[in-house]
C-alpha positions in Angstrom: 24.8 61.5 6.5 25.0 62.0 10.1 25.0 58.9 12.7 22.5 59.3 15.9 25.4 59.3 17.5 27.2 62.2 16.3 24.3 64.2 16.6 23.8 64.2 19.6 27.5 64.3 20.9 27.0 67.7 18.7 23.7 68.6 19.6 24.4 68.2 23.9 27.9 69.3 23.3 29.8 66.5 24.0 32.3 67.6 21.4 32.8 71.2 23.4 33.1 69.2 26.3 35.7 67.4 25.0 37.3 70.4 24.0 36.6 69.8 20.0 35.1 72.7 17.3 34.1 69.5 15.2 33.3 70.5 11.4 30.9 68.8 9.4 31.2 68.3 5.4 29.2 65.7 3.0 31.3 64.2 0.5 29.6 63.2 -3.0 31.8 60.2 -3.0 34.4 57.5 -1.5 36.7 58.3 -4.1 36.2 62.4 -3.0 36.6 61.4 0.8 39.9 59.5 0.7 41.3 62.0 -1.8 40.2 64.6 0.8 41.6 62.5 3.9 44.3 62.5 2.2 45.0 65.9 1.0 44.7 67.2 4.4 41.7 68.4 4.3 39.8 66.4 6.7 40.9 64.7 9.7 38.3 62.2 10.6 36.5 60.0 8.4 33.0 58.6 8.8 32.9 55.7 5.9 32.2 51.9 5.9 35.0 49.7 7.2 35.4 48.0 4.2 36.5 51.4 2.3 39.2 51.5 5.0 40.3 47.8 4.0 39.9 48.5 0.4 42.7 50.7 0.4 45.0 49.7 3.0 45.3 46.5 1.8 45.4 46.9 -2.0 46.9 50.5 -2.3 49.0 50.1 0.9 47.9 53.6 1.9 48.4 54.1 5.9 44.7 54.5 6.8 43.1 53.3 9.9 40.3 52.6 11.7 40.1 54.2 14.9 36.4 52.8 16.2 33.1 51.4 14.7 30.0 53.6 14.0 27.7 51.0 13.3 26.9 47.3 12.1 25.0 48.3 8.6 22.1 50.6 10.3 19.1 50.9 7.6 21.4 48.7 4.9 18.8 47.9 2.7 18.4 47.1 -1.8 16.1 49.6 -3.0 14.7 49.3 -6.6 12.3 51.6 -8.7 9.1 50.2 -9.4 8.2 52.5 -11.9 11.3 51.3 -14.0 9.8 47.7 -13.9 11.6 46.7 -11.0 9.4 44.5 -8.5 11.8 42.0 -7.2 15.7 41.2 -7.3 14.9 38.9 -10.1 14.0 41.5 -12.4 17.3 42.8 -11.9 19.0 40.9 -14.8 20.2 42.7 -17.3 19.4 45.8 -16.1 22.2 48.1 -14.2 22.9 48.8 -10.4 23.6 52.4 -9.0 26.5 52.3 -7.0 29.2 54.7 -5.2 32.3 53.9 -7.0 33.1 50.1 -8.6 35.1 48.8 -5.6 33.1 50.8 -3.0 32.0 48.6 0.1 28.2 48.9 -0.7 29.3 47.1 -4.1 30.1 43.9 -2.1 26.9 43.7 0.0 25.3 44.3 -3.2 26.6 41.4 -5.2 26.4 39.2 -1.9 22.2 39.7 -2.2 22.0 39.6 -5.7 24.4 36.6 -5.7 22.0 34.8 -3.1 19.4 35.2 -5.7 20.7 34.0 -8.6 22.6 37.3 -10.2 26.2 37.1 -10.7 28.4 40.6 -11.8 30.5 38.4 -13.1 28.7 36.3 -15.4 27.2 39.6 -16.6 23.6 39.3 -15.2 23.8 42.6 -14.2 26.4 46.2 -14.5 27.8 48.8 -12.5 25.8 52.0 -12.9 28.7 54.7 -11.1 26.7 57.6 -9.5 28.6 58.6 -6.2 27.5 59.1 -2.6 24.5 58.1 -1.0 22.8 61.0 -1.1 23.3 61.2 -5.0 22.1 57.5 -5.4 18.9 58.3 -3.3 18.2 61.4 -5.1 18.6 59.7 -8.6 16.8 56.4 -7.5 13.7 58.5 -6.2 14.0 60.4 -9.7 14.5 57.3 -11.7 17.3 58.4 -13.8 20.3 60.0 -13.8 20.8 63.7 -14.7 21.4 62.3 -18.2 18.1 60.6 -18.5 20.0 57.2 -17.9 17.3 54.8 -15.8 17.8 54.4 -12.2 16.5 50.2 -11.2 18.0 49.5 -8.1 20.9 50.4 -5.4 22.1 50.0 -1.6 21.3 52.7 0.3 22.1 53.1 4.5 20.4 55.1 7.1 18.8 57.6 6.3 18.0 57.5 2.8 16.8 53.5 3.0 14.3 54.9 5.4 13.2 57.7 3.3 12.9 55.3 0.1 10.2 54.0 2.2 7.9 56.8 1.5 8.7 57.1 -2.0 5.6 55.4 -4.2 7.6 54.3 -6.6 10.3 52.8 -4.5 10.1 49.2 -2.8 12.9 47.7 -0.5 13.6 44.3 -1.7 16.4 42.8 0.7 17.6 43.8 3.7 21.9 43.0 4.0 21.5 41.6 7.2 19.5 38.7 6.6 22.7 37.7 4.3 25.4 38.8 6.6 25.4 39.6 10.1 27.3 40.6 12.3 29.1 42.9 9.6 31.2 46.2 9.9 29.6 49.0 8.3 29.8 52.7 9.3 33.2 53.3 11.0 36.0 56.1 12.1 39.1 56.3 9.9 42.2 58.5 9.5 45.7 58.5 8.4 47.5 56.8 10.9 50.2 59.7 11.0 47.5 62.0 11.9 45.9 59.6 15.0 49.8 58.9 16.0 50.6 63.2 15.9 46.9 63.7 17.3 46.0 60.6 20.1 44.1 63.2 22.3 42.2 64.6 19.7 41.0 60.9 18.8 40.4 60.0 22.0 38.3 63.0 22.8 36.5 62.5 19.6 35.5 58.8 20.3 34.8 60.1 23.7 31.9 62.6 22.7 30.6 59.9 20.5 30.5 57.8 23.1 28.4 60.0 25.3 26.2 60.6 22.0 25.4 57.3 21.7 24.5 56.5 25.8 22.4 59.9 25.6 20.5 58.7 22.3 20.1 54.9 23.9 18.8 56.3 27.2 14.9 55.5 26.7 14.0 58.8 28.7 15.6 60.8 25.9 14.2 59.4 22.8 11.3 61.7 21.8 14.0 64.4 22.0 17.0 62.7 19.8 13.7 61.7 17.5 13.6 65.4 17.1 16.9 66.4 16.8 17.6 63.3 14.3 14.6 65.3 12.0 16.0 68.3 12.6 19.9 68.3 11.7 18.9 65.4 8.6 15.9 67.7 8.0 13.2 65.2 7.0 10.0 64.1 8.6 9.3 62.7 11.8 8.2 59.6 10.9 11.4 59.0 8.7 13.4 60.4 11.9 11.5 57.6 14.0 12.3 55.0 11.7 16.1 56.1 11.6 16.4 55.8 15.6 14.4 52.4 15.4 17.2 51.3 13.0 20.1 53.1 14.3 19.8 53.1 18.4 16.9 49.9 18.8 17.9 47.4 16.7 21.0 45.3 18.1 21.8 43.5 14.8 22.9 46.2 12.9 22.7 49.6 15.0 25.4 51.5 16.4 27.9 50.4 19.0 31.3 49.3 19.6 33.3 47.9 16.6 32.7 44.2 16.2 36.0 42.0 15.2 33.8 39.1 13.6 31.9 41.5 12.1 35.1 43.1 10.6 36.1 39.7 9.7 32.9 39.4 7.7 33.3 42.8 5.9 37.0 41.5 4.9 35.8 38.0 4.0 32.6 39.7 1.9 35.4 41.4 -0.3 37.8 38.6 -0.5 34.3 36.5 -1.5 33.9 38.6 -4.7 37.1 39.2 -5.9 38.2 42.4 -4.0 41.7 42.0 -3.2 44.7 42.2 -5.4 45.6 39.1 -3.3 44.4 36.6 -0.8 44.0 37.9 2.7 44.2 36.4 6.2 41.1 38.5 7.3 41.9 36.6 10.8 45.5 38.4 10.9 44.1 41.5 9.5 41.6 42.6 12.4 44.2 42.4 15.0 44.7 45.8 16.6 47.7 47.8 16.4 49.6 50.9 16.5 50.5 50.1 12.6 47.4 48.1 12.0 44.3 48.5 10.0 42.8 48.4 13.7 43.8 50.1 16.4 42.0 50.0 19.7 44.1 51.9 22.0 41.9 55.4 21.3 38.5 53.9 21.9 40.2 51.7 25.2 41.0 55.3 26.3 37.8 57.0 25.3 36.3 54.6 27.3 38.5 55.2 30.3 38.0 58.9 29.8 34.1 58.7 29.9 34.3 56.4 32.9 35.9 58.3 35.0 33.9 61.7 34.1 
């Protein structure tokens, strides 16, 4: 879904400022996203860091991230209560919705259930595939799939964790960051061909998210990005609070700048559980380059850009 951020670089056109007509589409899942970065048909990503790492280091596919988004906002382990769910511990044996099998929420997930006892790999629990977040939160608050399969638990971000919240038969078990902080969630990615042929267009992006974000952290405006949060995400008011309180307020795991340790995290969670083809030096791999996972040089100028404004 949409970051606070983005909103309002949309909704006080910072992106016409900037000289952008920025498109929005929901993808249904990480798999559809990359295909579709891919393919052309999208130019800038929104997706966790670790989807980024996934498959420029074991496909070798020339994606990039271009700037953080946020640390994990609203990254919590909802289960279904009325699937006999009541704790983490009731997990075993039982299934876990998730995006796609090697999808970044995967590894936060087995880093929780790991800290409480449940190993994927010694088959205390499964992989239940669903897709997106939105089709995990739909199918959790349901408790089944559209095949009648149950639904006991998955990881769901901002805003859907805060909408779980006022779902009776939903309970939020773990919050990620109490496992790992600082960590890399949310963050911008493209090709690196298309940042290389487009470095203005980056730039001016990351610039208008930049002014979204100091407009939606200026205390003065908060009953009004409050609104516009329920508004463009269209759900209530108090869920809308709840999302700024996670996304803007909270320091561990809101938006901001990316965070090299807490990219180094992301990379170590994956290496932790199995997730490279490989071993990785996740030291060497968050160094920022023109050819490199990471490259800083658009958000150094965005930053420029807005400073001088």
């Amino acid at each position: 879904m949409h970051n606070v951020s983005f909103i309002e670089a949309q909704q006080q056109g910072f992106f016409t400022q900037e000289g952008l007509n920025v498109c929005y589409n929901q993808v249904s899942s990480s798999t559809q996203q990359f295909d579709s970065l891919l393919s052309g048909q999208y130019n800038i990503l929104e997706t966790t860091a670790d989807n980024a790492v996934n498959r420029y280091v074991n496909s070798q596919i020339p994606v990039q991230i271009e700037s953080g988004i946020d640390k994990g906002a609203g990254l919590d382990l909802i289960v279904n209560t009325a699937n006999g769910i009541h704790s983490i511990s009731d997990l075993k044996g039982k299934t876990v919705a998730v995006d796609a099998p090697d999808s970044g929420y995967v590894f936060a997930m087995e880093k929780i259930l790991a800290a409480n006892g449940l190993s994927l790999q010694n088959g205390d629990y499964s992989l239940q595939i669903i897709g997106g977040s939105l089709q995990r939160f739909q199918a959790i608050s349901a408790g089944h799939t559209s095949t009648g399969d149950p639904v006991y638990a998955t990881i769901l971000g901002t805003p859907f964790s805060e909408q779980a919240h006022y779902v009776s038969t939903l309970s939020d078990v773990a919050q990620f960051s109490s496992y790992v902080a600082p960590y890399q969630g949310a963050s911008l990615v493209t090709t690196r061909a298309y940042a290389q042929a487009n470095p203005q267009t980056i730039t001016n992006f990351i610039a208008a998210m930049i002014q979204g974000y100091a407009f939606a952290a200026n205390p003065a405006n908060q009953s009004t990005v409050i609104a516009d949060i329920a508004t463009v995400d269209k759900v209530s008011t108090q869920v809308a609070t709840d999302v700024y309180h996670d996304s803007i307020q909270d320091q561990v795991r809101g938006e901001g700048a990316l965070d090299p340790k807490g990219l180094t995290n992301t990379i170590n969670l994956r290496q932790q559980f199995g997730g490279f083809t490989a071993p990785v030096n996740s030291k060497d791999l968050v160094k920022p380059g023109k050819n490199s996972l990471y490259d800083d040089e658009y958000w150094n100028a965005a930053v420029k850009q807005v400073a001088g404004k």
